[in-house]
PDB file with one MODEL, atoms N, CA, C and O in Angstrom:
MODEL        1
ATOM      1  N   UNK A   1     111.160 141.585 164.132  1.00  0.00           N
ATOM      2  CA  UNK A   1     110.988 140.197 163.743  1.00  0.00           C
ATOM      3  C   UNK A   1     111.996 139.289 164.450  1.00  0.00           C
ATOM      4  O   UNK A   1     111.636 138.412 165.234  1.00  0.00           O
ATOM      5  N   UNK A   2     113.535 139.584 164.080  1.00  0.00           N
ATOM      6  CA  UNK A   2     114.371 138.423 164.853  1.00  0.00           C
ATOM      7  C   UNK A   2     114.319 139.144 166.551  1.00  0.00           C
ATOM      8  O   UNK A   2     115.043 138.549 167.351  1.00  0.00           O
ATOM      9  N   UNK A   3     113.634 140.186 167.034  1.00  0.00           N
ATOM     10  CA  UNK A   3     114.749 140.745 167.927  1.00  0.00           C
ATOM     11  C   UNK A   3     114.689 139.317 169.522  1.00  0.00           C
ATOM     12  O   UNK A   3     115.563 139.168 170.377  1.00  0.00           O
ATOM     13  N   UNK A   4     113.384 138.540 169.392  1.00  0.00           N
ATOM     14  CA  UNK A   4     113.365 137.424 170.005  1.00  0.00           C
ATOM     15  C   UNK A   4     114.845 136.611 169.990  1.00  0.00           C
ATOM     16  O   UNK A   4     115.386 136.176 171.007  1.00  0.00           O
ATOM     17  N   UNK A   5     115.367 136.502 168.667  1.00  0.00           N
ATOM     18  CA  UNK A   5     116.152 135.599 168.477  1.00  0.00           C
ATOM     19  C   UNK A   5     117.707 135.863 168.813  1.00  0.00           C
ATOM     20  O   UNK A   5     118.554 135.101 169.278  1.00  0.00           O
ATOM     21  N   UNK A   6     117.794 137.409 168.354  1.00  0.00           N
ATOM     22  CA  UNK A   6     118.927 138.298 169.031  1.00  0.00           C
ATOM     23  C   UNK A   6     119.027 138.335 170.703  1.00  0.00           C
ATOM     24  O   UNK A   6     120.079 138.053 171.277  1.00  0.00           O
ATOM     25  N   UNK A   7     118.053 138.639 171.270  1.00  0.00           N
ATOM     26  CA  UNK A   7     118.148 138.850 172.346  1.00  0.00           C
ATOM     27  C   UNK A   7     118.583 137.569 173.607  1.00  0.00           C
ATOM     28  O   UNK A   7     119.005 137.716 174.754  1.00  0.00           O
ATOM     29  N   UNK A   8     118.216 136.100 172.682  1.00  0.00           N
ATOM     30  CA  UNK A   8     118.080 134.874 173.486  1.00  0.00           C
ATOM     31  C   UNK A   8     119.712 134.679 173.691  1.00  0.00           C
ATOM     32  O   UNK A   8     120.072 134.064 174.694  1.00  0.00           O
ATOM     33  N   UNK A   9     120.733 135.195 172.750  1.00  0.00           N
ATOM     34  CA  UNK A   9     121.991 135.189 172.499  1.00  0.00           C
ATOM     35  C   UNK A   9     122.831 136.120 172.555  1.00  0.00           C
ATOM     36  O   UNK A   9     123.939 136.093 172.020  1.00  0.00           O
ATOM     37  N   UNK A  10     122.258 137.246 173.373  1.00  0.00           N
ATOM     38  CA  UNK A  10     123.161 138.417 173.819  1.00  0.00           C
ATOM     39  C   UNK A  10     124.457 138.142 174.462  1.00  0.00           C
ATOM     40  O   UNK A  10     125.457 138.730 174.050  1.00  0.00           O
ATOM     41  N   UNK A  11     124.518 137.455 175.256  1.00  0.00           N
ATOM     42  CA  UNK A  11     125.627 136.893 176.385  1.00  0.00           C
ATOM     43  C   UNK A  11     126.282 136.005 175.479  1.00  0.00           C
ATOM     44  O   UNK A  11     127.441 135.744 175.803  1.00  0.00           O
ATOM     45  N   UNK A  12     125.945 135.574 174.639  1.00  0.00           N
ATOM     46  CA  UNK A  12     127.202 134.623 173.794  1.00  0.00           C
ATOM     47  C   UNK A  12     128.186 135.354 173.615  1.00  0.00           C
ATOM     48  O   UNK A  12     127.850 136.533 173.729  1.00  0.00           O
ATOM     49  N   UNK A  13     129.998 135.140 173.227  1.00  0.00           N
ATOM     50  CA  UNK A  13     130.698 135.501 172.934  1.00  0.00           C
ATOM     51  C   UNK A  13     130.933 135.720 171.655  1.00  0.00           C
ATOM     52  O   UNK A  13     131.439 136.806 171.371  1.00  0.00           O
ATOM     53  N   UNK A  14     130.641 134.792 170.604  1.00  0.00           N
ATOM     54  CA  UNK A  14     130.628 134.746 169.374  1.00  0.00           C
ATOM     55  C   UNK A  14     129.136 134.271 169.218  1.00  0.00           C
ATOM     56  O   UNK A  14     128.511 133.402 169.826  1.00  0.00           O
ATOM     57  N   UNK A  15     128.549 135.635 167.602  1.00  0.00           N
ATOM     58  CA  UNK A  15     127.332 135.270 167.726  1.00  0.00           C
ATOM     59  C   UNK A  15     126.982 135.138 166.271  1.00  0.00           C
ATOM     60  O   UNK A  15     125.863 135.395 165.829  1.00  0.00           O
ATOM     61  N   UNK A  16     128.128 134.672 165.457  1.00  0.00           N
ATOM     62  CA  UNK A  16     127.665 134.375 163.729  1.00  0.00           C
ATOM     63  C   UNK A  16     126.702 133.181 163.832  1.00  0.00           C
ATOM     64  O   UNK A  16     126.449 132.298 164.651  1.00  0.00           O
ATOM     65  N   UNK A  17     126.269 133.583 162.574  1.00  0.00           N
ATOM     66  CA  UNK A  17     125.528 132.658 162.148  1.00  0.00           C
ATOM     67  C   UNK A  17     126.264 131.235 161.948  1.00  0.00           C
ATOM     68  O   UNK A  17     125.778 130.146 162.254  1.00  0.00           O
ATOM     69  N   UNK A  18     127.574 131.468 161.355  1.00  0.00           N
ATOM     70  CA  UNK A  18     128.817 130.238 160.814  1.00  0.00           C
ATOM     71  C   UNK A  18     129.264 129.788 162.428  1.00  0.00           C
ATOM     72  O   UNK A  18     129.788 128.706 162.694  1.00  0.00           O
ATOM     73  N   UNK A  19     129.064 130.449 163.053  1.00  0.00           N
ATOM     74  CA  UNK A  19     129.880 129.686 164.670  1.00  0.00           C
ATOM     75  C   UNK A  19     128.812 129.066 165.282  1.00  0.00           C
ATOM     76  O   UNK A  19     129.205 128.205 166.069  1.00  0.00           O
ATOM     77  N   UNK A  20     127.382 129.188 165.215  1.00  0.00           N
ATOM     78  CA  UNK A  20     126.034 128.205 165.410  1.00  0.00           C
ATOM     79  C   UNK A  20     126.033 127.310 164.647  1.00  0.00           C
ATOM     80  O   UNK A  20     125.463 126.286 165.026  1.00  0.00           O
ATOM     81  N   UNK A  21     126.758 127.322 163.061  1.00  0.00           N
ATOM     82  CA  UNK A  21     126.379 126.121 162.082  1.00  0.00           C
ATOM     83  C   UNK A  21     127.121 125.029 162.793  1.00  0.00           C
ATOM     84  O   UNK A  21     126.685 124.001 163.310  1.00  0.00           O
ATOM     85  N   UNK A  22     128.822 125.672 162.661  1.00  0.00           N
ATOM     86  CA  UNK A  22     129.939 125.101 162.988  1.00  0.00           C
ATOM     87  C   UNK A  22     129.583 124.149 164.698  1.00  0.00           C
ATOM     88  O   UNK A  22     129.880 122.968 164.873  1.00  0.00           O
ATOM     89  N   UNK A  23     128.979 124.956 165.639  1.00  0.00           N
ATOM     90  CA  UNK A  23     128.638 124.485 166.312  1.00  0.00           C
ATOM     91  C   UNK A  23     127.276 123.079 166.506  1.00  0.00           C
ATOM     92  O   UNK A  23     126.907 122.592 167.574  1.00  0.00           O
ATOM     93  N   UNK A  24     126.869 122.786 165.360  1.00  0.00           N
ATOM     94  CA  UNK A  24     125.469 122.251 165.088  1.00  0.00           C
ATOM     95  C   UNK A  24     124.266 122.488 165.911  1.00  0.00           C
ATOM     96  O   UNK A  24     123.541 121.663 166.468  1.00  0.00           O
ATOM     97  N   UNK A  25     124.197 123.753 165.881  1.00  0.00           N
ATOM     98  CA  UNK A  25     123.126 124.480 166.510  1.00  0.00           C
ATOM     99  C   UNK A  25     122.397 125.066 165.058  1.00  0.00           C
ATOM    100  O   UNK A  25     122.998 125.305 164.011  1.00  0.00           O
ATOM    101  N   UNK A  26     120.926 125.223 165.314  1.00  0.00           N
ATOM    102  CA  UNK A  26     120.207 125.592 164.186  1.00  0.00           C
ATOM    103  C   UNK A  26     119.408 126.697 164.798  1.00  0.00           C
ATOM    104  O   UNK A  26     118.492 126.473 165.589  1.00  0.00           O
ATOM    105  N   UNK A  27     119.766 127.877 164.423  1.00  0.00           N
ATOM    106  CA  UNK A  27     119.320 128.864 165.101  1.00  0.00           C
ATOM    107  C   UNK A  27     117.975 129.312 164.250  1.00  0.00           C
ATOM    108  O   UNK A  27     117.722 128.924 163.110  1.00  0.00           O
ATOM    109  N   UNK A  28     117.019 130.372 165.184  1.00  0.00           N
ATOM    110  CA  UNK A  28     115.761 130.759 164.351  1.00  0.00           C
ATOM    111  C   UNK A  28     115.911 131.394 162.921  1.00  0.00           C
ATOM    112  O   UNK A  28     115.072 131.157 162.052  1.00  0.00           O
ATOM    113  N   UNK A  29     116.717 131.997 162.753  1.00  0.00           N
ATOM    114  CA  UNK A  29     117.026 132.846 161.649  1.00  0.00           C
ATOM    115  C   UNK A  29     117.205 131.607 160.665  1.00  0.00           C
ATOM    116  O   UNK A  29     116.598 131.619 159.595  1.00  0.00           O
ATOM    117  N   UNK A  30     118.101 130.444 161.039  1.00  0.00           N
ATOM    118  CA  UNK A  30     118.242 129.008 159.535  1.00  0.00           C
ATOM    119  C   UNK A  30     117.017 128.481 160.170  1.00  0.00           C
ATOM    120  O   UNK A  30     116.608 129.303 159.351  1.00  0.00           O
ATOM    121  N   UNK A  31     116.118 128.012 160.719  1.00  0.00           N
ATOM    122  CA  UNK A  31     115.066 127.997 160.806  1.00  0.00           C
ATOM    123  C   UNK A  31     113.686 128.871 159.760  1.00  0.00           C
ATOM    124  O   UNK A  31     112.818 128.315 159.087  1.00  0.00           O
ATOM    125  N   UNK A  32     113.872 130.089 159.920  1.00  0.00           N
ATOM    126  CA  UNK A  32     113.120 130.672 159.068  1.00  0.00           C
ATOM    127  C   UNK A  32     113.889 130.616 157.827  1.00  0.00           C
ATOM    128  O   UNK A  32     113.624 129.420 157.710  1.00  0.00           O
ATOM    129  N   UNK A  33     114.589 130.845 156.823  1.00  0.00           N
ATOM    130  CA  UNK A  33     115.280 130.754 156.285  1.00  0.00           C
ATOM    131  C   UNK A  33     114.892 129.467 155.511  1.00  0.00           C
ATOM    132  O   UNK A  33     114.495 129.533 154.348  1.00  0.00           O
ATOM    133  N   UNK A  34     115.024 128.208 156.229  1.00  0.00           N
ATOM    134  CA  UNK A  34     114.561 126.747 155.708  1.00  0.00           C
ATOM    135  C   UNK A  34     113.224 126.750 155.008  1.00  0.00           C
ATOM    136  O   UNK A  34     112.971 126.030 154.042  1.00  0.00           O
ATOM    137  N   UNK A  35     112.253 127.744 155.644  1.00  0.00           N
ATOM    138  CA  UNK A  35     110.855 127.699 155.613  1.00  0.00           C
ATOM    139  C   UNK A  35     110.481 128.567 154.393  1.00  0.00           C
ATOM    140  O   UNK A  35     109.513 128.321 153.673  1.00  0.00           O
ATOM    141  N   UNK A  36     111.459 129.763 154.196  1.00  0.00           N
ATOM    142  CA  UNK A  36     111.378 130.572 153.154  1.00  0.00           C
ATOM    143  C   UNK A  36     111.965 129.798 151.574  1.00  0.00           C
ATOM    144  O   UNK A  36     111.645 129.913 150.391  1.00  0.00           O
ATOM    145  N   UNK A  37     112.892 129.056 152.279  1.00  0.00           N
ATOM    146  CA  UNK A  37     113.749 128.677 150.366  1.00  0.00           C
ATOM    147  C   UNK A  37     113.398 126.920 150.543  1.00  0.00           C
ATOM    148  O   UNK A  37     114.128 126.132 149.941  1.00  0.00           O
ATOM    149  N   UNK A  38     112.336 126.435 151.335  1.00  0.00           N
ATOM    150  CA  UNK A  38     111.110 125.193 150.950  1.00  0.00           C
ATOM    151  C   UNK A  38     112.974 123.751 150.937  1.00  0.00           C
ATOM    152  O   UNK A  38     113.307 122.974 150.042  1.00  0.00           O
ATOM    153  N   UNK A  39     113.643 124.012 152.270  1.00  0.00           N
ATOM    154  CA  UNK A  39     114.584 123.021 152.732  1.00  0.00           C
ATOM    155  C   UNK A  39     114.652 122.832 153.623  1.00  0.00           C
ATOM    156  O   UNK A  39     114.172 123.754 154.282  1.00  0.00           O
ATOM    157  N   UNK A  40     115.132 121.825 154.379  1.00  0.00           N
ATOM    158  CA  UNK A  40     115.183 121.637 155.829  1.00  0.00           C
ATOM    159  C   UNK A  40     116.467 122.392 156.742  1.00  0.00           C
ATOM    160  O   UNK A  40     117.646 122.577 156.440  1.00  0.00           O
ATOM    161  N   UNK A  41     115.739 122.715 157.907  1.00  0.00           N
ATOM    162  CA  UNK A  41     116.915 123.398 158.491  1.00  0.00           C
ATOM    163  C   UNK A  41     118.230 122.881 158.487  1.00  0.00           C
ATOM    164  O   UNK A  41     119.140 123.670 158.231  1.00  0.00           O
ATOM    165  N   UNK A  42     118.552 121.441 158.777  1.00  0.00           N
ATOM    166  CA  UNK A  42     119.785 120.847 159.049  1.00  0.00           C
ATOM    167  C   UNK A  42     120.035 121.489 157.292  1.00  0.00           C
ATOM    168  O   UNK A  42     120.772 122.473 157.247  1.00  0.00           O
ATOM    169  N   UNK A  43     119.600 121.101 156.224  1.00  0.00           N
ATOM    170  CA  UNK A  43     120.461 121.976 155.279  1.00  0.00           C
ATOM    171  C   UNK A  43     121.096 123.268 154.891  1.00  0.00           C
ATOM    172  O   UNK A  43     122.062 123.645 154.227  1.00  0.00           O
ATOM    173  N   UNK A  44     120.391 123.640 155.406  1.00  0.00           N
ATOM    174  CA  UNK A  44     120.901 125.088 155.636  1.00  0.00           C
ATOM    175  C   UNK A  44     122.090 125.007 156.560  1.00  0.00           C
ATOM    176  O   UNK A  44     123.240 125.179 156.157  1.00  0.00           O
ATOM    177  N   UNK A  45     121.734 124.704 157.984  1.00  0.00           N
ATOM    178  CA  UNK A  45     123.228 124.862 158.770  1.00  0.00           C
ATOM    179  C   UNK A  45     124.317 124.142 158.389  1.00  0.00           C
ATOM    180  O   UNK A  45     125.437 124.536 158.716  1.00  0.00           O
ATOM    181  N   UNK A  46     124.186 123.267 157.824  1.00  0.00           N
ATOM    182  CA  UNK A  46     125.167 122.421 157.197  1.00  0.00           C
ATOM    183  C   UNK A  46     125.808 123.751 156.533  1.00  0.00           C
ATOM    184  O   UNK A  46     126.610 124.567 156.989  1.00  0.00           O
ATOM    185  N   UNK A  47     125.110 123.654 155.207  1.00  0.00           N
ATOM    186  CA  UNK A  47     125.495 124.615 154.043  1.00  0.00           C
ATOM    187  C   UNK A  47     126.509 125.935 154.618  1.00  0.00           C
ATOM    188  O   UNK A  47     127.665 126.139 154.247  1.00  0.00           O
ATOM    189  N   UNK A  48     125.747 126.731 155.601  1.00  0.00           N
ATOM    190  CA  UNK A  48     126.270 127.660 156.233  1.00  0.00           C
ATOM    191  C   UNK A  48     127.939 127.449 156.861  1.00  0.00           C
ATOM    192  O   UNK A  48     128.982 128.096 156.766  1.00  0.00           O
ATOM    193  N   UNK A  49     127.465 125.995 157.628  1.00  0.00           N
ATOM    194  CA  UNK A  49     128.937 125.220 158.118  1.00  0.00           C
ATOM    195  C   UNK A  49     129.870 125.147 157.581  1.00  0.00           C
ATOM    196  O   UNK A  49     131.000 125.132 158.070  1.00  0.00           O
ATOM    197  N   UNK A  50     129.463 125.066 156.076  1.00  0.00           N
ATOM    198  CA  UNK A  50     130.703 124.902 155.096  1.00  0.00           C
ATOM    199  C   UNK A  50     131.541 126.083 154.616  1.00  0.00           C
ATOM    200  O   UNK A  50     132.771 126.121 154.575  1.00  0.00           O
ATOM    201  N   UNK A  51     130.538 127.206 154.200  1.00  0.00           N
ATOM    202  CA  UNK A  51     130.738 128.575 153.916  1.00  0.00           C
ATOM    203  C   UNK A  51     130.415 128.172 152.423  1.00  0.00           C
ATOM    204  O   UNK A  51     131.169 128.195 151.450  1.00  0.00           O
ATOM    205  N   UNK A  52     129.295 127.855 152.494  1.00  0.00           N
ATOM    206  CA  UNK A  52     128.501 127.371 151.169  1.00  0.00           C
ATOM    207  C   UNK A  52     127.507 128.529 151.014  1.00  0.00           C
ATOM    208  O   UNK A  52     127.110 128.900 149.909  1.00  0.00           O
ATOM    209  N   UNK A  53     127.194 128.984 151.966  1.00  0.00           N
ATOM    210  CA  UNK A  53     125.850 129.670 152.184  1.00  0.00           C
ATOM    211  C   UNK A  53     126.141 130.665 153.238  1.00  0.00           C
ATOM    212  O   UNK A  53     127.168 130.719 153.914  1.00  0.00           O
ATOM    213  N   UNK A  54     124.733 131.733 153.317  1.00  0.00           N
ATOM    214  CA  UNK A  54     125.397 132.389 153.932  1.00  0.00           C
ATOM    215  C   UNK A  54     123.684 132.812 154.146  1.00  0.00           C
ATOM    216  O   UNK A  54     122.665 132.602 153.487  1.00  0.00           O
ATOM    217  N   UNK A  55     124.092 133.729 155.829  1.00  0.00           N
ATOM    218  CA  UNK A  55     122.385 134.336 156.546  1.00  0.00           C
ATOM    219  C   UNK A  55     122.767 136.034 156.722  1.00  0.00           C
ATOM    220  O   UNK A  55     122.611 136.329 157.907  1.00  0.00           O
ATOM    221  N   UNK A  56     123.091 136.890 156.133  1.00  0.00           N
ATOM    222  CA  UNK A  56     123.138 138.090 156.243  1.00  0.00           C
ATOM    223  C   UNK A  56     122.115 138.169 157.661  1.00  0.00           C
ATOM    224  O   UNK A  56     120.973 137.809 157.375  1.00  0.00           O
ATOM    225  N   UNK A  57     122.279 138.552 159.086  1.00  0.00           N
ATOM    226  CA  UNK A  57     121.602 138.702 159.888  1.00  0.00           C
ATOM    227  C   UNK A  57     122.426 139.733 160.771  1.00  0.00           C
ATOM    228  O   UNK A  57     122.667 139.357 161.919  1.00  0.00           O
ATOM    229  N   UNK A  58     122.737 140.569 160.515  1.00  0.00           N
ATOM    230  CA  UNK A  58     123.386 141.927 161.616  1.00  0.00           C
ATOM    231  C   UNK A  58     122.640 142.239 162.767  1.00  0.00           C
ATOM    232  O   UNK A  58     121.522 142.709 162.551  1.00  0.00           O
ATOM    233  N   UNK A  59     123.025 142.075 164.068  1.00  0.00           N
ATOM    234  CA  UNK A  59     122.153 141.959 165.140  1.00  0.00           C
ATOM    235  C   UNK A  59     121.636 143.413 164.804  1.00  0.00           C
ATOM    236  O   UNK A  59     120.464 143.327 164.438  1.00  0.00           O
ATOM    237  N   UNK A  60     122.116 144.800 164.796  1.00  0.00           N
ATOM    238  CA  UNK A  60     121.504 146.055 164.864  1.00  0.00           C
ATOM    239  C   UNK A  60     120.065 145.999 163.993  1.00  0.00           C
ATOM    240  O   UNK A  60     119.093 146.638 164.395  1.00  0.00           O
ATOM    241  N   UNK A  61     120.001 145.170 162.747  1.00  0.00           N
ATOM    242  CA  UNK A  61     118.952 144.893 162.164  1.00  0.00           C
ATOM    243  C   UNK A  61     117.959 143.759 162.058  1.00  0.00           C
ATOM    244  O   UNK A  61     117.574 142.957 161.207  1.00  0.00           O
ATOM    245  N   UNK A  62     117.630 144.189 163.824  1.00  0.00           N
ATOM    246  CA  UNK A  62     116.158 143.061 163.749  1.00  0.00           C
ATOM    247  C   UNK A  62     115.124 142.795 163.328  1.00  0.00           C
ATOM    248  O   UNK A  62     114.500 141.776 163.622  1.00  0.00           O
ATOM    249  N   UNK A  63     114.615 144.001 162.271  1.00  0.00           N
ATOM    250  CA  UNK A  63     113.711 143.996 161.770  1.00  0.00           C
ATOM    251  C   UNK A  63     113.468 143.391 160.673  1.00  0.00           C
ATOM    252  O   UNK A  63     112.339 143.160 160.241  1.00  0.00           O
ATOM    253  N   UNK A  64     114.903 142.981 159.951  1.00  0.00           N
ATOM    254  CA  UNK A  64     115.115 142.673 158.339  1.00  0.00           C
ATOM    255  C   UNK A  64     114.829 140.993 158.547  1.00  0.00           C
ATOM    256  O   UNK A  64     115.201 140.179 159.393  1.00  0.00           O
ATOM    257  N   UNK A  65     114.000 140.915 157.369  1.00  0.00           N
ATOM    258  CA  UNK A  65     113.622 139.381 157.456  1.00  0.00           C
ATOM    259  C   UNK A  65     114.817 138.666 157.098  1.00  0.00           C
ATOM    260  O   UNK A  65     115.425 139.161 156.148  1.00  0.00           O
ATOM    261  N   UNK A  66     115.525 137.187 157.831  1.00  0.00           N
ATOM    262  CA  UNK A  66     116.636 136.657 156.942  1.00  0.00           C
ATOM    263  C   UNK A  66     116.671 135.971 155.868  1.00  0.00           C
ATOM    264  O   UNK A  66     115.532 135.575 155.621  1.00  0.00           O
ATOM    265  N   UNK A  67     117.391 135.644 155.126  1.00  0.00           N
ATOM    266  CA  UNK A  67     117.551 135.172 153.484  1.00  0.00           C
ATOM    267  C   UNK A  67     118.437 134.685 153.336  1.00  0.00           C
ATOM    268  O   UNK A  67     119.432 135.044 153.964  1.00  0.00           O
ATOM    269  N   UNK A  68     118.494 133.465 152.283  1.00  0.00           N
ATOM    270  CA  UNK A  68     120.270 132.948 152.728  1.00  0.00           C
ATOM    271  C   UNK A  68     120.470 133.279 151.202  1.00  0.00           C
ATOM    272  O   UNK A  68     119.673 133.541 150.301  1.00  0.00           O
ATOM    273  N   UNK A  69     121.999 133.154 151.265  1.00  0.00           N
ATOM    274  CA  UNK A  69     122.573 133.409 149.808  1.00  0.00           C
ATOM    275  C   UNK A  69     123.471 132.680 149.285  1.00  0.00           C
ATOM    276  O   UNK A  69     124.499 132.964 149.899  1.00  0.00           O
ATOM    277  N   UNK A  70     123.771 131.677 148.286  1.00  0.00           N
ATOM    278  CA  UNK A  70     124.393 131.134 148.219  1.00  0.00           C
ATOM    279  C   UNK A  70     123.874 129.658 147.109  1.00  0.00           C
ATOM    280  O   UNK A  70     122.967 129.510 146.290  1.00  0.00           O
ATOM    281  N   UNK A  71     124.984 128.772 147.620  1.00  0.00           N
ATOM    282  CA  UNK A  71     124.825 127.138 146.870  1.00  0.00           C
ATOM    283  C   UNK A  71     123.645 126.697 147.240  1.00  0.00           C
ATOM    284  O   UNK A  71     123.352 126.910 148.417  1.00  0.00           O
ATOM    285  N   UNK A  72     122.693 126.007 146.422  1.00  0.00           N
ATOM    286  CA  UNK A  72     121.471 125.388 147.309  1.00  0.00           C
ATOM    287  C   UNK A  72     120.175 126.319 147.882  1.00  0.00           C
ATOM    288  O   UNK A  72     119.281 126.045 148.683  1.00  0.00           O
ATOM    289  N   UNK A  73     120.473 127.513 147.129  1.00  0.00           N
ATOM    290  CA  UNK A  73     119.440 128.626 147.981  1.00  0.00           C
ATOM    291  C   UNK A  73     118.998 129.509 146.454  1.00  0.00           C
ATOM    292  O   UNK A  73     119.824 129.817 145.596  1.00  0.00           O
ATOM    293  N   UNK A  74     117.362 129.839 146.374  1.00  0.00           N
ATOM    294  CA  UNK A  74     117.107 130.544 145.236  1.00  0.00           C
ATOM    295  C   UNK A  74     117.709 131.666 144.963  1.00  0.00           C
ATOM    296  O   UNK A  74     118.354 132.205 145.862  1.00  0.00           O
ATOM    297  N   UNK A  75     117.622 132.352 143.477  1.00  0.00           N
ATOM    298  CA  UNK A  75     118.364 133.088 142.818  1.00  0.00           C
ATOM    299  C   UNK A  75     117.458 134.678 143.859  1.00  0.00           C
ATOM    300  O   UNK A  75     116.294 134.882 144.205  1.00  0.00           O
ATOM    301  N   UNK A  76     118.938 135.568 144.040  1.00  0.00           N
ATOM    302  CA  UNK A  76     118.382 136.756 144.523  1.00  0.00           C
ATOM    303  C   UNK A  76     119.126 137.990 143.474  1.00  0.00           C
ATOM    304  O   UNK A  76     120.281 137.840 143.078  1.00  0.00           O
ATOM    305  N   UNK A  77     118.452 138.973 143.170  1.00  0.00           N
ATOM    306  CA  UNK A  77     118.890 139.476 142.109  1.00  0.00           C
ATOM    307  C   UNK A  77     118.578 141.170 142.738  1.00  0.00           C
ATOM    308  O   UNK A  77     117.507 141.691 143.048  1.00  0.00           O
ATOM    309  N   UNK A  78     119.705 141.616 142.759  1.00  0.00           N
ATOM    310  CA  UNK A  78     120.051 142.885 143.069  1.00  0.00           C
ATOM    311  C   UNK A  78     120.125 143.873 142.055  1.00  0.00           C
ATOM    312  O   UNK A  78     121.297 144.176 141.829  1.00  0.00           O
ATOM    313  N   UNK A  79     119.193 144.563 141.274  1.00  0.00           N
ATOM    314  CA  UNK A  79     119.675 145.152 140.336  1.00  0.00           C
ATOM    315  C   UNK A  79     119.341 146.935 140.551  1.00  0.00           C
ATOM    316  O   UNK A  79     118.399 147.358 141.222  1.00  0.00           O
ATOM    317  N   UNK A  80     120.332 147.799 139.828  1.00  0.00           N
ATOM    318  CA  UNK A  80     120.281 149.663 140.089  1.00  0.00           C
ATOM    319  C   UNK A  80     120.526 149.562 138.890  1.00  0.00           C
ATOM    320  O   UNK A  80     121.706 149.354 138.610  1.00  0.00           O
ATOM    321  N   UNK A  81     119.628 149.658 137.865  1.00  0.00           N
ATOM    322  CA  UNK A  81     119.452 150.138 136.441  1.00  0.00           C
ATOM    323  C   UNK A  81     119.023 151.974 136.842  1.00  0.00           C
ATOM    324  O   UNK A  81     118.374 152.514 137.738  1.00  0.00           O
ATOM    325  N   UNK A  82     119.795 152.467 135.634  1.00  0.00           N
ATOM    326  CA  UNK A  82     119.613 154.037 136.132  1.00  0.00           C
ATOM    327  C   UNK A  82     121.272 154.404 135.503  1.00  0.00           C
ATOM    328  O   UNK A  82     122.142 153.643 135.080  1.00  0.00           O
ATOM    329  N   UNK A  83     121.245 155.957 135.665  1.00  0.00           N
ATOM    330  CA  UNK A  83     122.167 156.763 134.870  1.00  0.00           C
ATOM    331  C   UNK A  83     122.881 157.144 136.593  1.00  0.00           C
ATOM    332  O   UNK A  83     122.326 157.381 137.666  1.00  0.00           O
ATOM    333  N   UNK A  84     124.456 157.047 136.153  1.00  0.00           N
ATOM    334  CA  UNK A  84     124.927 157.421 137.619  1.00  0.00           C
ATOM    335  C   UNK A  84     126.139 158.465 137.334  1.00  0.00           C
ATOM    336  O   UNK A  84     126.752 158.971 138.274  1.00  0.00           O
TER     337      UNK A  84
ENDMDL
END
């Protein structure tokens, strides 16, 4: 899915998501991201800019759709109910 988006930015030196916000660049990943949690991209990179928010996007995992997490972004709920 991202590996388009990974690959356009191989040669960058720094390739966070927070150093594109910081930079006011809106990369595909806050792009999709905008489209998934129904906001506009500039909110998201903003958000991200601040360290309000956040794009879990690990280049090794291009396959994983991105999601943001954070202020301004729907509830994501992680739960391991079970005997450990």
């Amino acid at each position: 899915m991202r590996t388009e988006w990974v690959t356009s930015r191989q040669h960058d030196t720094i390739r966070t998501q927070m150093h594109y916000a910081r930079q006011g660049v809106i990369t595909g990943e806050m792009e999709f991201v905008a489209r998934r949690e129904n906001v506009t991209p500039e909110f998201i990179r903003s958000e991200v800019a601040r360290g309000r928010m956040i794009i879990p996007a690990n280049l090794h995992h291009a396959s994983l759709a991105p999601m943001a997490i954070g202020v301004g972004s729907t509830c994501k709920i992680n739960a391991n109910i079970g005997n450990s």
